[in-house]
N, C-alpha and C positions, 0 to 999 in steps of 0.2 A: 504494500500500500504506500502511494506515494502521497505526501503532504508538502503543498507547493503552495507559496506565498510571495506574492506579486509585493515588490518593492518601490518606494517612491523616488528612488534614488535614480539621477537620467544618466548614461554613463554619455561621457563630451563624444564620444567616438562611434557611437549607437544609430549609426545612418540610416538603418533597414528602420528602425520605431521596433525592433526586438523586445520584450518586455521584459524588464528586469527583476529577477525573483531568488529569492533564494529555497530549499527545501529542508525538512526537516522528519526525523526518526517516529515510525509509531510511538514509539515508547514514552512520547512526548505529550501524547495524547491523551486529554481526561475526557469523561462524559459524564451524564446523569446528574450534575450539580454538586459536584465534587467540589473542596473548598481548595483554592490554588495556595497553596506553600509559600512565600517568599522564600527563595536562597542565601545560604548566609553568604555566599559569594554576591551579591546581589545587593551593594550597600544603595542602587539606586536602580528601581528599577519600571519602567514602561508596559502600561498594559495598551493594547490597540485594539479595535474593533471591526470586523471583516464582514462583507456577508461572503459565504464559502456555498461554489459548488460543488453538487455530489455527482462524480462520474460512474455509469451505468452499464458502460459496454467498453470491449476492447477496440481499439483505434490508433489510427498515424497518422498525419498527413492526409488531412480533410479541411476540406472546402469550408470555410465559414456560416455557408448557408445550408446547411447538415449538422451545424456544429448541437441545435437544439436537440437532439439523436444523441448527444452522447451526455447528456444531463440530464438526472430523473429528480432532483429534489432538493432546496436551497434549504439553508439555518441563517444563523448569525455565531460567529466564532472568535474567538480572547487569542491574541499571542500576546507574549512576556518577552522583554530585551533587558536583559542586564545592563544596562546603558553605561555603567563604569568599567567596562571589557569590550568597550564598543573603541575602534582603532578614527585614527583620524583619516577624514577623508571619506571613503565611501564603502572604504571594506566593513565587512559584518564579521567576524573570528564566528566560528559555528558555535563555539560555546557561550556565545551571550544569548544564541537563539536557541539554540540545539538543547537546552535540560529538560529535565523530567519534570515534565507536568505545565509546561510553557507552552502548551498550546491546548484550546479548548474550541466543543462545539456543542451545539443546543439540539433543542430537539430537532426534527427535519419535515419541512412542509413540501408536499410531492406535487411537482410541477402543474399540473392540471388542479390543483387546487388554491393556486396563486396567478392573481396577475399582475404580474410585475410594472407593467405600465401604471398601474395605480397604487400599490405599494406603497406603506409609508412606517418607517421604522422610528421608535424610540428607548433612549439606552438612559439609566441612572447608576450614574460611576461615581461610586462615595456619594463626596454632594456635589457631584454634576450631571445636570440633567441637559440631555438632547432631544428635541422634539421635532416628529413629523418630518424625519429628514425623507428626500424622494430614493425611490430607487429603479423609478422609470428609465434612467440610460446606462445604469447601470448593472443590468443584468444581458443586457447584448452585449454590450463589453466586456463582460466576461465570458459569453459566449465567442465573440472574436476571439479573445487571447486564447481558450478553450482549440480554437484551432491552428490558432500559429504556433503555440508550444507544441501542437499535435508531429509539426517536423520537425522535433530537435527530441522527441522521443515520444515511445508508445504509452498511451492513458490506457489503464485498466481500470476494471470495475469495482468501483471500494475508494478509488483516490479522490482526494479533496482538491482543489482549487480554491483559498484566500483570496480576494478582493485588495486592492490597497484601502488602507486603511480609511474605515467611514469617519473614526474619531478617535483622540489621544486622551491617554492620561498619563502624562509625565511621573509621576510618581506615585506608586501606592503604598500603601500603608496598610498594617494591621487595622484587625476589623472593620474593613469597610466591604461595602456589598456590592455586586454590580448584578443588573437587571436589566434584559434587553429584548423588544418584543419587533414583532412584524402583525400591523394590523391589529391592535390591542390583542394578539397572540404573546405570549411571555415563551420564549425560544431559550432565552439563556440567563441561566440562577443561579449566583455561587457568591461564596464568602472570601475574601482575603484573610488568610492568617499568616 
């Protein structure tokens, strides 16, 4: 299972619009509303906010407008950056992304039961609340990228595709909660400890 997360980061040399992403181990992976850990290597650390697609079938090198064929069912999903292991410039070291338990995802709404051109998502991270954000252009966009990552390697069924990030929070802290729905749908529930 692959866990792939589209980066905001533009590389100066990136002529093709390539999308820049980095990936990451199952093993990283919580569900069910698990409470996320902070590491003690982690004296500062970034939660983000994704919507994440769920890949359905095996594929390579597909056409865009097929791309909706190989996604059966969208969430909302948590990465963690240990932001004080993060290098200057634009490298990522795998282990500010890469630990256990730095990546989350919610429950999963199946395609046909959403539509994304009306979508409207809201997240409460500690005490910050985000409301009604859209997510009308951005679920062809990730359908696009769904097919241009398609040539640089095979999707199988079970991998996730991350979103860039719908919203930050620079630093978290014990006991604080985050909450984040699609559609007054509540998809993702968990505690900071």
């Amino acid at each position: 299972m692959k866990i792939i997360v589209l980066h905001n980061s533009v590389e100066p040399d990136n002529k093709k619009s390539v999308p820049t992403f980095y990936s990451k181990v199952d093993s990283t992976l919580l569900k069910g509303g698990k409470p996320f850990f902070i590491p003690d290597f982690a004296q500062q650390c970034e939660l983000s906010i994704h919507l994440v697609a769920r890949i359905c079938r095996l594929g390579k090198g597909f056409s865009s407008r097929y791309a909706y064929r190989y996604v059966d069912a969208w969430t909302l999903g948590a990465t963690f950056v240990a932001q004080n292991m993060k290098q200057d410039g634009m490298y990522i070291p795998s282990q500010a992304v890469d630990f256990d338990g730095s990546t989350m995802i919610g429950d999963f709404i199946m395609t046909q039961d959403i539509d994304m051109d009306t979508s409207k998502c809201k997240m409460q991270l500690g005490d910050c609340s985000y409301g009604d954000i859209s997510l009308s252009q951005l679920g062809s966009t990730i359908l696009d990228t769904v097919s241009r990552l398609s040539y640089f390697f095979t999707w199988k069924q079970g991998d996730l595709l991350f979103s860039l990030p719908l919203c930050c929070k620079p630093d978290v802290v014990e006991n604080e909660h985050v909450s984040c729905e699609i559609n007054n749908r509540l998809l993702l529930d968990f505690n900071i400890k």
